[in-house]
HTML snippet that shows the backbone in 3Dmol.js (N, CA, C, O; Angstrom):
<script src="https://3Dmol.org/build/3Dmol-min.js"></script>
<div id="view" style="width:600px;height:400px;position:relative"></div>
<script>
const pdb = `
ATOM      1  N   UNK A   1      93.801 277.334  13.346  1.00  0.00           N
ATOM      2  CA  UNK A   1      94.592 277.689  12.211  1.00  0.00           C
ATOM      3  C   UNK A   1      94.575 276.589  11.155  1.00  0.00           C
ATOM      4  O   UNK A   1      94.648 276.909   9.969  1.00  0.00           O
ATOM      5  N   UNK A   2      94.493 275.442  11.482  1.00  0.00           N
ATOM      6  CA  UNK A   2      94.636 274.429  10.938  1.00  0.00           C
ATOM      7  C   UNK A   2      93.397 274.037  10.161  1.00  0.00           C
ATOM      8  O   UNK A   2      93.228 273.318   9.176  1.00  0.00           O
ATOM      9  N   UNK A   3      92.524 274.802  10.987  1.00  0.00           N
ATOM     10  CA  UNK A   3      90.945 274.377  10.462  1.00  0.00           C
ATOM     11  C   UNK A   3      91.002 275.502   9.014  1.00  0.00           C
ATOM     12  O   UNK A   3      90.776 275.178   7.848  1.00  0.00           O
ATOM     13  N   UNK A   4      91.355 276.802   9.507  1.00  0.00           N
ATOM     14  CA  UNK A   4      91.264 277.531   8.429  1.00  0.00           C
ATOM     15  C   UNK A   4      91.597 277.101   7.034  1.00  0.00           C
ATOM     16  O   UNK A   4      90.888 277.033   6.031  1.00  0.00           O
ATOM     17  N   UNK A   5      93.052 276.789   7.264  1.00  0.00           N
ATOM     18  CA  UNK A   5      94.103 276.031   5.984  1.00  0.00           C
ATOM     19  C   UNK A   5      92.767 275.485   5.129  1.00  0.00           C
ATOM     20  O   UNK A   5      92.133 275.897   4.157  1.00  0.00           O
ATOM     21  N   UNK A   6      92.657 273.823   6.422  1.00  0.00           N
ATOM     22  CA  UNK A   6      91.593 272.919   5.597  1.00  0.00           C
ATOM     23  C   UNK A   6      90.547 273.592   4.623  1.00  0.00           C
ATOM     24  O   UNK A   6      90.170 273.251   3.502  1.00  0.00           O
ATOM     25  N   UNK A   7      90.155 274.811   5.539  1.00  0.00           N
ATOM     26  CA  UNK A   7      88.689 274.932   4.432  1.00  0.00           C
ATOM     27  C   UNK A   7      89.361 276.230   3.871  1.00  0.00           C
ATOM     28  O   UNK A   7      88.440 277.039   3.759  1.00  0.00           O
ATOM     29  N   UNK A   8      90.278 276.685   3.553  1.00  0.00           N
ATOM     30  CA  UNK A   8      90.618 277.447   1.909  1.00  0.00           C
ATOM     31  C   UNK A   8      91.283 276.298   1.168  1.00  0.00           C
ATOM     32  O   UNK A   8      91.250 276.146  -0.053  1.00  0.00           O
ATOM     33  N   UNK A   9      91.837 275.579   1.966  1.00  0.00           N
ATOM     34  CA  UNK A   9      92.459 274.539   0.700  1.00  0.00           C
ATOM     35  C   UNK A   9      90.988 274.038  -0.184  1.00  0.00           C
ATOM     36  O   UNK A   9      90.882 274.049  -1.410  1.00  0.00           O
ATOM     37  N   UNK A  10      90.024 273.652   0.708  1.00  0.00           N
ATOM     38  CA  UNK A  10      88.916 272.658   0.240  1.00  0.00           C
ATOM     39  C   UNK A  10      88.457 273.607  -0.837  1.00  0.00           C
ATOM     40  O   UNK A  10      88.400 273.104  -1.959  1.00  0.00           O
ATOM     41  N   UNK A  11      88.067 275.060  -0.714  1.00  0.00           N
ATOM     42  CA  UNK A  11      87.691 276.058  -1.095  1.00  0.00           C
ATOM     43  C   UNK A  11      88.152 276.414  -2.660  1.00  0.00           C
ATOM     44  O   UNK A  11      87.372 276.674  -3.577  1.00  0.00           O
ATOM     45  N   UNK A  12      89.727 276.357  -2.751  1.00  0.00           N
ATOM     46  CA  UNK A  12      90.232 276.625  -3.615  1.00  0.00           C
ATOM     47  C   UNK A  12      90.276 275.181  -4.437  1.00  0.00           C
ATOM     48  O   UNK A  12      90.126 275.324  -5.651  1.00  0.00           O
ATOM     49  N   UNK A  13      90.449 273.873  -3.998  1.00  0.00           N
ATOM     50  CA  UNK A  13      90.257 272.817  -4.819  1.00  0.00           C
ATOM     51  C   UNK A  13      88.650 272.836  -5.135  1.00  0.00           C
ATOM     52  O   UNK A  13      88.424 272.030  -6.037  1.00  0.00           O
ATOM     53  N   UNK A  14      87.904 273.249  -4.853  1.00  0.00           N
ATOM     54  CA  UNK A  14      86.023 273.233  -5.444  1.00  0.00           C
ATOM     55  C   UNK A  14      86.465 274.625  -6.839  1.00  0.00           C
ATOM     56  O   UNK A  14      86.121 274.538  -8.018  1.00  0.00           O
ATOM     57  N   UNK A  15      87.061 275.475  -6.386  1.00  0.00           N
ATOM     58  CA  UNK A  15      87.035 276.679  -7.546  1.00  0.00           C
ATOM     59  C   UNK A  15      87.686 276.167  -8.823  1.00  0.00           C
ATOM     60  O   UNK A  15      87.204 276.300  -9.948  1.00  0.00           O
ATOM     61  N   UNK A  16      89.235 275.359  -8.420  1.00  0.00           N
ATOM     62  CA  UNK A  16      89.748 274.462  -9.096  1.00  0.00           C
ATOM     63  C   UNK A  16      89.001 273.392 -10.644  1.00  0.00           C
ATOM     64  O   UNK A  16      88.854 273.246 -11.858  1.00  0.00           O
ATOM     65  N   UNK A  17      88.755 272.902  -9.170  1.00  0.00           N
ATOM     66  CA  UNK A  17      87.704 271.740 -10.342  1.00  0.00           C
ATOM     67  C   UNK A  17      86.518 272.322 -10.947  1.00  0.00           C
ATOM     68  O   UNK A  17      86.150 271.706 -11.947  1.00  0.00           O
ATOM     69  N   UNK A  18      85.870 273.248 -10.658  1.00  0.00           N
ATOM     70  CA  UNK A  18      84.936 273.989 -11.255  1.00  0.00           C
ATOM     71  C   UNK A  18      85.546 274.629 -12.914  1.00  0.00           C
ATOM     72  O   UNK A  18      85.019 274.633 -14.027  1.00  0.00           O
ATOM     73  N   UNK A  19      86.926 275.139 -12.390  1.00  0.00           N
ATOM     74  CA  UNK A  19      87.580 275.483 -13.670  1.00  0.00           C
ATOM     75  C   UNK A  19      87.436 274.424 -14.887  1.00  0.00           C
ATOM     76  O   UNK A  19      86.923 274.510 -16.002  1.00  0.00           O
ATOM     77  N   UNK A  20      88.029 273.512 -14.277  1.00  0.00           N
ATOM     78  CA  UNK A  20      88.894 272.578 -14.837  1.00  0.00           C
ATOM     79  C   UNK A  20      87.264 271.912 -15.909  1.00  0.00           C
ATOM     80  O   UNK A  20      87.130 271.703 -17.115  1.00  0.00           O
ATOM     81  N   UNK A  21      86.580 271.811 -15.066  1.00  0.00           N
ATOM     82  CA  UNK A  21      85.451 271.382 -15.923  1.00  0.00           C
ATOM     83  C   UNK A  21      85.074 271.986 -17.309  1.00  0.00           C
ATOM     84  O   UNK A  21      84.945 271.445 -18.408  1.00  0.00           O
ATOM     85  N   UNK A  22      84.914 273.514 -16.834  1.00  0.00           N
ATOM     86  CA  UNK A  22      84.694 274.765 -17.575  1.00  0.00           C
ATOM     87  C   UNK A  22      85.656 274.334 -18.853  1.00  0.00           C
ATOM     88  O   UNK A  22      85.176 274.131 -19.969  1.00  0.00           O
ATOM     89  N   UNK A  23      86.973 274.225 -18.581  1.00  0.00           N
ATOM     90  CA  UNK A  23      87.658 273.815 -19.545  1.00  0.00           C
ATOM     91  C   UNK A  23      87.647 272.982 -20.408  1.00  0.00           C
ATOM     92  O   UNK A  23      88.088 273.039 -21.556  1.00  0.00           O
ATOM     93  N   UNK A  24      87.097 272.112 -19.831  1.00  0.00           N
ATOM     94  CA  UNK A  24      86.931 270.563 -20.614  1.00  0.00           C
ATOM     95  C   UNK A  24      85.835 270.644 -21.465  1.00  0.00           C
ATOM     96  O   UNK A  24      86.001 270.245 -22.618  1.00  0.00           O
ATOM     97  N   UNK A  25      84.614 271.131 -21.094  1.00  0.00           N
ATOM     98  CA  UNK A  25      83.810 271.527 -21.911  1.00  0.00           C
ATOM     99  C   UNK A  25      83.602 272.026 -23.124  1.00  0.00           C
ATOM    100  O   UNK A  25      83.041 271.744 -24.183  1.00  0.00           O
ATOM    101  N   UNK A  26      84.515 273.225 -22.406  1.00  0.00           N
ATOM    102  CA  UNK A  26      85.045 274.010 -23.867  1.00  0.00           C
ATOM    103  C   UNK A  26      85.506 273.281 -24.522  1.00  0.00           C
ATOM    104  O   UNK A  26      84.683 272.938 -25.371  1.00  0.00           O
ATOM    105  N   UNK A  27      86.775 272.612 -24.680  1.00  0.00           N
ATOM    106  CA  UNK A  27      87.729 272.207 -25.383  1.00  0.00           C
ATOM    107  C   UNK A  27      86.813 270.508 -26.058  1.00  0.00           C
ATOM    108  O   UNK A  27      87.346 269.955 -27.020  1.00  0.00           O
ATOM    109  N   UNK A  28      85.886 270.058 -25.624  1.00  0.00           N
ATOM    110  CA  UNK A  28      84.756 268.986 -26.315  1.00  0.00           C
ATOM    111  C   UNK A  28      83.852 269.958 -27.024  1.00  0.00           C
ATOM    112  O   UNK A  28      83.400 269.467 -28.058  1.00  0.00           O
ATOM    113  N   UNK A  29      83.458 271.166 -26.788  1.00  0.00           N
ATOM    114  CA  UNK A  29      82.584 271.858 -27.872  1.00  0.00           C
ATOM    115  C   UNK A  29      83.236 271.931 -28.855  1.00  0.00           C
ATOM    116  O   UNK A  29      82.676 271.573 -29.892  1.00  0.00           O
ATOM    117  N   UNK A  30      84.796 272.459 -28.949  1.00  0.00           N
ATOM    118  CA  UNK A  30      86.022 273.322 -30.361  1.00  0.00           C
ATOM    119  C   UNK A  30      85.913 271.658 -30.729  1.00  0.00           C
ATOM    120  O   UNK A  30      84.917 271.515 -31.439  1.00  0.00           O
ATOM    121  N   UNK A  31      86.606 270.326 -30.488  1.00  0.00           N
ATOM    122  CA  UNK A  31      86.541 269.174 -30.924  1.00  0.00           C
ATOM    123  C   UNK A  31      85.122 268.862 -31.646  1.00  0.00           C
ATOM    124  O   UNK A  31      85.387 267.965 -32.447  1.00  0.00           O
ATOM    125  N   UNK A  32      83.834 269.153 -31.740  1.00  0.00           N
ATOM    126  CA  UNK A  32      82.952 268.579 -31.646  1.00  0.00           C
ATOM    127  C   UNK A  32      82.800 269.697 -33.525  1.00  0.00           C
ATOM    128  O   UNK A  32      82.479 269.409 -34.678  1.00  0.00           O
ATOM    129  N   UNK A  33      83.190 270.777 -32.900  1.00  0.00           N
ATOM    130  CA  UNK A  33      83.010 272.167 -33.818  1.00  0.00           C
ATOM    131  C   UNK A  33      84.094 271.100 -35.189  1.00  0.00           C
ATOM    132  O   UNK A  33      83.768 270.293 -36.061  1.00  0.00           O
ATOM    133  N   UNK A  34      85.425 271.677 -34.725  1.00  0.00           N
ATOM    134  CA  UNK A  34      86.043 271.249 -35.542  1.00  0.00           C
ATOM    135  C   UNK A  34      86.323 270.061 -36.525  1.00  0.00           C
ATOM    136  O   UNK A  34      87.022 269.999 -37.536  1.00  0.00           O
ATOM    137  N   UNK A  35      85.272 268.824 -35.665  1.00  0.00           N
ATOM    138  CA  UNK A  35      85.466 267.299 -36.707  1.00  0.00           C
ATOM    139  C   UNK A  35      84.050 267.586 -37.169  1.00  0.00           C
ATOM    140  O   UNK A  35      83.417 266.550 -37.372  1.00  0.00           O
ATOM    141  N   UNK A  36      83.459 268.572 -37.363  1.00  0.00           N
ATOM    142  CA  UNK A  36      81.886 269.067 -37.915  1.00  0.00           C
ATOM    143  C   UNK A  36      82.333 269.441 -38.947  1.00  0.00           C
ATOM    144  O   UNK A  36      82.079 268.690 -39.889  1.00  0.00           O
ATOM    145  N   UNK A  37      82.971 270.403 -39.198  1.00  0.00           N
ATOM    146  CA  UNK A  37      83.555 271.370 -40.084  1.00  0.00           C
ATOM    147  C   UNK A  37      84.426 270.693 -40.257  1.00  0.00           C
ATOM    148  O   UNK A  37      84.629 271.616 -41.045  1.00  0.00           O
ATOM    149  N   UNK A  38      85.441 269.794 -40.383  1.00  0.00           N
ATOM    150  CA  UNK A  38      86.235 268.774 -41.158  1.00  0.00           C
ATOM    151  C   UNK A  38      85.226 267.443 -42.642  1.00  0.00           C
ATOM    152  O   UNK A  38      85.405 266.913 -43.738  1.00  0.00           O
ATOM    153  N   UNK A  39      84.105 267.596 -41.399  1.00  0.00           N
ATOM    154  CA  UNK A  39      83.600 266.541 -42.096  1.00  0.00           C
ATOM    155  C   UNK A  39      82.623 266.941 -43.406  1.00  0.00           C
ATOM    156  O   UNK A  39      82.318 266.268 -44.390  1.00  0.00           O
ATOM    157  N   UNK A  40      82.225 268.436 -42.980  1.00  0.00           N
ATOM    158  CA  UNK A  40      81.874 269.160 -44.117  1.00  0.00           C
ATOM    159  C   UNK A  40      82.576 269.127 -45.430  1.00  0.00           C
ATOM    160  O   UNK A  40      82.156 268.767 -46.530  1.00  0.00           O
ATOM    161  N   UNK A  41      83.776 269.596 -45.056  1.00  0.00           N
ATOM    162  CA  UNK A  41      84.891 269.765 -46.539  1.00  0.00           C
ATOM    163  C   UNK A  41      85.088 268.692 -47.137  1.00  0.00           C
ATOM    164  O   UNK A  41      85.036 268.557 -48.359  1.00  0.00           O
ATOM    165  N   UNK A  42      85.407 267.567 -46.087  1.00  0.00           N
ATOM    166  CA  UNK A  42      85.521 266.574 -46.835  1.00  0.00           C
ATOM    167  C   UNK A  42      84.473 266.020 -47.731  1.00  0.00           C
ATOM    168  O   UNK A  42      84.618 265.759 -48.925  1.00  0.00           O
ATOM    169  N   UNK A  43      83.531 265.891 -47.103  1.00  0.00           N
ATOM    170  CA  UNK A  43      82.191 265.782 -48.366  1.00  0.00           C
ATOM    171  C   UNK A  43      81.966 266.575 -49.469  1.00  0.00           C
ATOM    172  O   UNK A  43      81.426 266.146 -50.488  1.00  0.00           O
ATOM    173  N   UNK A  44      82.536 268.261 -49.256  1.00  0.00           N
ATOM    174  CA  UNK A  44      82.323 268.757 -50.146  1.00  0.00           C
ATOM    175  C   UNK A  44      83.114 268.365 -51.372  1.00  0.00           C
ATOM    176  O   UNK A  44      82.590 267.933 -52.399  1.00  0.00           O
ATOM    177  N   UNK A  45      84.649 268.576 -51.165  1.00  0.00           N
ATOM    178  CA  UNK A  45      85.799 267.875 -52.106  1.00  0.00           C
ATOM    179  C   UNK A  45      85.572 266.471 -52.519  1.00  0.00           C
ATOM    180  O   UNK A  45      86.078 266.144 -53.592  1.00  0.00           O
ATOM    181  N   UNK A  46      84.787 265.430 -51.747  1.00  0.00           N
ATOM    182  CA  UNK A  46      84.756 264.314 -52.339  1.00  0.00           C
ATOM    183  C   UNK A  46      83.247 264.798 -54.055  1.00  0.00           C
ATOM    184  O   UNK A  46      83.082 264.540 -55.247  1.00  0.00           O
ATOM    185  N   UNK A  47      82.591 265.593 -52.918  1.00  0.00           N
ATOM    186  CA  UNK A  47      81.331 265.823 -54.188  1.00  0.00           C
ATOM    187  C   UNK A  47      82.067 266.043 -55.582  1.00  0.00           C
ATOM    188  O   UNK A  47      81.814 265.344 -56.564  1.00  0.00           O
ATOM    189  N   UNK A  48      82.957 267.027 -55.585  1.00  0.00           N
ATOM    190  CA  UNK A  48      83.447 268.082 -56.368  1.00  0.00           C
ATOM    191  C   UNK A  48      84.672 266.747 -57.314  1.00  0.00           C
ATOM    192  O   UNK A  48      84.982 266.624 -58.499  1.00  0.00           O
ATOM    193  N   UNK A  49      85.040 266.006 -56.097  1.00  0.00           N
ATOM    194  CA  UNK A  49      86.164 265.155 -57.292  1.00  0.00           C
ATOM    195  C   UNK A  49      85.073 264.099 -57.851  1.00  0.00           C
ATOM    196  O   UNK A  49      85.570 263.641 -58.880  1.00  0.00           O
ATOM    197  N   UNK A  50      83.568 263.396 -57.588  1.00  0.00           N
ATOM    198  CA  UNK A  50      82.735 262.616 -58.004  1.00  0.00           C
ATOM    199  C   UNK A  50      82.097 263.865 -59.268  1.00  0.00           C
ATOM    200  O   UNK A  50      81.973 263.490 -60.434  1.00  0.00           O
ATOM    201  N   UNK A  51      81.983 264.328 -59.142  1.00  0.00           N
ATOM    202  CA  UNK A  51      81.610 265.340 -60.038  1.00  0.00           C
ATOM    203  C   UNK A  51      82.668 265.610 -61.463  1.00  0.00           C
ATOM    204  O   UNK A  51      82.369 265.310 -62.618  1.00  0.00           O
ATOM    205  N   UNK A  52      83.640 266.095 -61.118  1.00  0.00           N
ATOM    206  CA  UNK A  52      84.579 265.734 -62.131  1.00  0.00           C
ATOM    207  C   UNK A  52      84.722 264.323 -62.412  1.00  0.00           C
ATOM    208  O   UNK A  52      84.688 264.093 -63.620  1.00  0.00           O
ATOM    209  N   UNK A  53      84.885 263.208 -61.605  1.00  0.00           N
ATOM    210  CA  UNK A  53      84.793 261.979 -62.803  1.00  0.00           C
ATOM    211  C   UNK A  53      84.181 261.970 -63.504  1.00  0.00           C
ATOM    212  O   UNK A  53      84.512 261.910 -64.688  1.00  0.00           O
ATOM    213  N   UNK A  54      82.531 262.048 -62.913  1.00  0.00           N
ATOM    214  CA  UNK A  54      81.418 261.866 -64.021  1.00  0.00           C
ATOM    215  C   UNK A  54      81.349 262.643 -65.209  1.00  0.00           C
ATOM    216  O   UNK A  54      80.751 262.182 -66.181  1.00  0.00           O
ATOM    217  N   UNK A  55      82.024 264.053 -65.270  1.00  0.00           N
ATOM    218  CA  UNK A  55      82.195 264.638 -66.238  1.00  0.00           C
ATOM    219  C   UNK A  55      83.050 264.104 -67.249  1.00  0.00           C
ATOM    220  O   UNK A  55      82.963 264.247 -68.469  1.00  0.00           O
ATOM    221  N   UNK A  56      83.926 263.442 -66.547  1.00  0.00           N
ATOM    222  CA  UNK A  56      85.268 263.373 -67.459  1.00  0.00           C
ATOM    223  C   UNK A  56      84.892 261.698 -67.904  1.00  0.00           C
ATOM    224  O   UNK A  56      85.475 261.278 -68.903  1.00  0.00           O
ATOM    225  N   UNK A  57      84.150 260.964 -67.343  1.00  0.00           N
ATOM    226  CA  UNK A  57      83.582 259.693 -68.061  1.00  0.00           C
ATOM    227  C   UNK A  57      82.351 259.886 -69.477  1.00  0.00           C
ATOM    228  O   UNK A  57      82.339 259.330 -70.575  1.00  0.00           O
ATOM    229  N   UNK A  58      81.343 260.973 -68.834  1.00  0.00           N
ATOM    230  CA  UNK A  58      80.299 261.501 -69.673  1.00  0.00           C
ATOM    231  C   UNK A  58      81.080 261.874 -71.017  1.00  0.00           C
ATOM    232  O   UNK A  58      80.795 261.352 -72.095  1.00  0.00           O
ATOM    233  N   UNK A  59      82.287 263.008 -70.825  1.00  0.00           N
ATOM    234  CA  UNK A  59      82.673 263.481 -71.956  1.00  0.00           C
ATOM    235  C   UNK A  59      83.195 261.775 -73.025  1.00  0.00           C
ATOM    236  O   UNK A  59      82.713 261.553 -74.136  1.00  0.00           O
ATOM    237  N   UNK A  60      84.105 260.927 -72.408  1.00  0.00           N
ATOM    238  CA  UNK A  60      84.621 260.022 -72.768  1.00  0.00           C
ATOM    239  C   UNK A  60      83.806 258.915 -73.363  1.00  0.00           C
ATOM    240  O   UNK A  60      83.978 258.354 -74.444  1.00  0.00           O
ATOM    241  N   UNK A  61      82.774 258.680 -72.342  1.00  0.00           N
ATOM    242  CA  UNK A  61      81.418 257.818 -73.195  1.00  0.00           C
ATOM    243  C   UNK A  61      81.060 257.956 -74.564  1.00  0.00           C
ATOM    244  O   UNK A  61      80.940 257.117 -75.457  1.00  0.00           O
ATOM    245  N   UNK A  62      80.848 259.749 -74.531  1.00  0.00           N
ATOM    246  CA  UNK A  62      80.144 260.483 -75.791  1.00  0.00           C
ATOM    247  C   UNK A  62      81.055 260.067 -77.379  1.00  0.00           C
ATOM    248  O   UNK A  62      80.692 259.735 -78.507  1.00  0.00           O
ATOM    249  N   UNK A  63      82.291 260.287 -76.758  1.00  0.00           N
ATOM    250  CA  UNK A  63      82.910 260.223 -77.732  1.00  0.00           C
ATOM    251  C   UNK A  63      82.582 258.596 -78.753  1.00  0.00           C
ATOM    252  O   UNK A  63      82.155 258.357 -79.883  1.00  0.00           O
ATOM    253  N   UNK A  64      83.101 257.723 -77.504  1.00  0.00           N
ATOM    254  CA  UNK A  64      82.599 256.432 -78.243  1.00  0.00           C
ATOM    255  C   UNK A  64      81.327 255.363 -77.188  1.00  0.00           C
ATOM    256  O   UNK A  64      81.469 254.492 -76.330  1.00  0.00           O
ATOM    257  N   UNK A  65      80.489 255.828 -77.647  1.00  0.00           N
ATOM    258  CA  UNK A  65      79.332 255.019 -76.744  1.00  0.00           C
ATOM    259  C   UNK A  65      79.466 253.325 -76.934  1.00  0.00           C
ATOM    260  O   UNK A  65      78.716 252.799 -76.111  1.00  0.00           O
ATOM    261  N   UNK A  66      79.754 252.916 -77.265  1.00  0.00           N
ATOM    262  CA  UNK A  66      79.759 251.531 -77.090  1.00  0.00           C
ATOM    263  C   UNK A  66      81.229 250.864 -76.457  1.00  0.00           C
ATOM    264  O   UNK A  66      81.592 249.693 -76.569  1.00  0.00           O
ATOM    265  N   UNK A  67      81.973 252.020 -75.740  1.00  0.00           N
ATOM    266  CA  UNK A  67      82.501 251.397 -75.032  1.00  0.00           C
ATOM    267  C   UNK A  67      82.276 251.278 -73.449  1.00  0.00           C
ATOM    268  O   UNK A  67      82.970 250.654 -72.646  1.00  0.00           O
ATOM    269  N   UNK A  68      81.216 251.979 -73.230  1.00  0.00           N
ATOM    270  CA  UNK A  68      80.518 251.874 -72.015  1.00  0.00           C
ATOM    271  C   UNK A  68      81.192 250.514 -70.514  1.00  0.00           C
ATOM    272  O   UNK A  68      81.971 249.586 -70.731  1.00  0.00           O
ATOM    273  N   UNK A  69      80.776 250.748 -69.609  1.00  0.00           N
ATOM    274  CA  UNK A  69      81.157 249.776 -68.775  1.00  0.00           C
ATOM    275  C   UNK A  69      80.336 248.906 -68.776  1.00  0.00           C
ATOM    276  O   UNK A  69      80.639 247.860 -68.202  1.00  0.00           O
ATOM    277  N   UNK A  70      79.056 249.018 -69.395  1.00  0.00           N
ATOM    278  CA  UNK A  70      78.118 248.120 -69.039  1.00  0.00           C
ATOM    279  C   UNK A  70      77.875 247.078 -70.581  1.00  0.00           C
ATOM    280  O   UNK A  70      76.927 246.299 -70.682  1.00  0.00           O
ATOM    281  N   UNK A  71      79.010 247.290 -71.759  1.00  0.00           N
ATOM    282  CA  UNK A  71      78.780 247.005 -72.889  1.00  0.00           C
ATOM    283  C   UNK A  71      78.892 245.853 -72.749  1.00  0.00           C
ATOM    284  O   UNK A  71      78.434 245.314 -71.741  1.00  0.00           O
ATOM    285  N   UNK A  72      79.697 244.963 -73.969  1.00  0.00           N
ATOM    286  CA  UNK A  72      79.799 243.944 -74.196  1.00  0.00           C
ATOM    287  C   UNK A  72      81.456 243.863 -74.846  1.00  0.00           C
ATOM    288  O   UNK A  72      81.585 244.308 -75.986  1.00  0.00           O
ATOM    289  N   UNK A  73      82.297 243.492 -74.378  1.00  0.00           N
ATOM    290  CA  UNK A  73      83.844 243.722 -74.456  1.00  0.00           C
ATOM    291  C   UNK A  73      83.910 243.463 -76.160  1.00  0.00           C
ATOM    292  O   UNK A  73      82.794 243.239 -76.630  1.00  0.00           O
ATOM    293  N   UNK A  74      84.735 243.458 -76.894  1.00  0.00           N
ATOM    294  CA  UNK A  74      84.783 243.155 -78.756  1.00  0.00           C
ATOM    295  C   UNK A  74      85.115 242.045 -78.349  1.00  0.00           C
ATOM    296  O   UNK A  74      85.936 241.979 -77.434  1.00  0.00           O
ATOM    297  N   UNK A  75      84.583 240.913 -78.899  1.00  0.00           N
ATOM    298  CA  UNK A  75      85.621 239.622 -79.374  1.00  0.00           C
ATOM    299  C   UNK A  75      84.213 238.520 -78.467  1.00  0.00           C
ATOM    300  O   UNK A  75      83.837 237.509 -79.061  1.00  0.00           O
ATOM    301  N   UNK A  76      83.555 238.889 -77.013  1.00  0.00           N
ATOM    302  CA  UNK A  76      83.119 238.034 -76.418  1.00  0.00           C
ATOM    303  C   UNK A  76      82.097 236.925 -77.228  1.00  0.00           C
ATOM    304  O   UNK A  76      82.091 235.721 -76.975  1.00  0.00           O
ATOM    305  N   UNK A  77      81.310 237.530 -78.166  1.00  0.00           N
ATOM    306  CA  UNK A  77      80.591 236.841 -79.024  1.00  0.00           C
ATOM    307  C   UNK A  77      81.393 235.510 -79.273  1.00  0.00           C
ATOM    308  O   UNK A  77      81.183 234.420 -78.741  1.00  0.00           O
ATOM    309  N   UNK A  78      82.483 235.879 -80.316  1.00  0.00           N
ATOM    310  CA  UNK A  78      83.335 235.241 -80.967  1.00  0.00           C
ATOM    311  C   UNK A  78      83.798 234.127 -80.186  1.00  0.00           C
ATOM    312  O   UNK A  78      83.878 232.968 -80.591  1.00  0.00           O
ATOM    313  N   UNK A  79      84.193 234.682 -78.678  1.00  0.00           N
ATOM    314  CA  UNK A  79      84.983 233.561 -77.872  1.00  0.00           C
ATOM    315  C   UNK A  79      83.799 232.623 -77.293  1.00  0.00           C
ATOM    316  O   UNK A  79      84.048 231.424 -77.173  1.00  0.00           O
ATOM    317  N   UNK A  80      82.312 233.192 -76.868  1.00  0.00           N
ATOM    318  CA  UNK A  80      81.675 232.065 -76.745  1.00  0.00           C
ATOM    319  C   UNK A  80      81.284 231.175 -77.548  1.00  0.00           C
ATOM    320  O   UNK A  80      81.445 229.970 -77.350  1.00  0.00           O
ATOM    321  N   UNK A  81      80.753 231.651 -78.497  1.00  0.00           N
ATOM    322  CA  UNK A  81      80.563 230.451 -80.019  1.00  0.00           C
ATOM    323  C   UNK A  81      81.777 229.457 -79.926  1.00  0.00           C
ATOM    324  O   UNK A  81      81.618 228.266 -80.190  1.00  0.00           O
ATOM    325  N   UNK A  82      82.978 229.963 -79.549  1.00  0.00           N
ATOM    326  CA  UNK A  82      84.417 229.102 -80.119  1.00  0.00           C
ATOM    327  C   UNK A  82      83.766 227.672 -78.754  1.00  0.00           C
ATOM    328  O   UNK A  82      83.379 226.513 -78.908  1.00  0.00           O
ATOM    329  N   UNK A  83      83.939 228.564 -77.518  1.00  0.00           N
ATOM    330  CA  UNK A  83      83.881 227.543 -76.679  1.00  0.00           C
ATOM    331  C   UNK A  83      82.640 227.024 -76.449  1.00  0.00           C
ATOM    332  O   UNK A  83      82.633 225.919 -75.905  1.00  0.00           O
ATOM    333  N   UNK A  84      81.227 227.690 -76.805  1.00  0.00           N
ATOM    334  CA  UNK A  84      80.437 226.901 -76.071  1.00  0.00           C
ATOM    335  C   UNK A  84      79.821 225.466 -77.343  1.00  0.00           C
ATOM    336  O   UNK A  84      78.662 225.064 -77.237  1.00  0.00           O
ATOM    337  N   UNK A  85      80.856 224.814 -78.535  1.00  0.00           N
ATOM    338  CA  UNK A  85      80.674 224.261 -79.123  1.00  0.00           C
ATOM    339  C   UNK A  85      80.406 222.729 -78.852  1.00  0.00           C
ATOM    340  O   UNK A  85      79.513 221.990 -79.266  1.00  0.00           O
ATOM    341  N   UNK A  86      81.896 222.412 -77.697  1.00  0.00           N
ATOM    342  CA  UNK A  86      82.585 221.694 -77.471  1.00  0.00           C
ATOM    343  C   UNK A  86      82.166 221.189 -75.716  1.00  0.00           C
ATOM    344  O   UNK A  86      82.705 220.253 -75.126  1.00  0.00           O
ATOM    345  N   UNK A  87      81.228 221.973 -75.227  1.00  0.00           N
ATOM    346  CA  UNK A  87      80.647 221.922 -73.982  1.00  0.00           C
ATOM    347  C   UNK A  87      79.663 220.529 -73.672  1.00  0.00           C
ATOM    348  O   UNK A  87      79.830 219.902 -72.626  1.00  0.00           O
ATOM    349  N   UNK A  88      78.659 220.124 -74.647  1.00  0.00           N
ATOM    350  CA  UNK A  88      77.727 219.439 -74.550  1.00  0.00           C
ATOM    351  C   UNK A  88      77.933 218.581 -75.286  1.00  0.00           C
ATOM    352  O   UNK A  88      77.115 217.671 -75.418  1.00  0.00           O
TER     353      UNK A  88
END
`;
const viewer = $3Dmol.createViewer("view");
viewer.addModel(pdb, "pdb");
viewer.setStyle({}, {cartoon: {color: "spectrum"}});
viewer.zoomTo();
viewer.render();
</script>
């Protein structure tokens, strides 16, 4: 009787863990699914807000092109002549 117990217990802990695996699996595929498809959107919305800056800098450039980021600030001329007089 005792022997029996042992081997349905053993029986039902192998069906057990067989589950339990089954489960885990699953639930690392939906994780694997879901930070896939997280990471999608997020790239997409980052595209979409890089996209609108550049629009909204392009429009702003146009208006006055020489204020560009890559210009030359008003006045810098002026302030190096002042200082680089007095250097050497």
């Amino acid at each position: 009787m005792k022997q029996s117990f042992a081997k349905t217990a053993s029986r039902l802990r192998a069906e057990g863990q067989s589950t339990s695996a089954g489960i885990r699996a699953s639930a690392e595929r939906q994780r694997t699914v879901i930070l896939a498809d997280a990471d999608r959107d997020a790239l997409q919305v980052r595209g979409e807000g890089d996209a609108a800056a550049a629009q909204i800098y392009a429009r702003a450039y146009s208006r006055n092109p020489s204020s560009t980021p890559l210009s030359e600030p008003p006045g810098l001329r002026a302030l190096l002549a002042r200082t680089a007089i007095c250097w050497w």
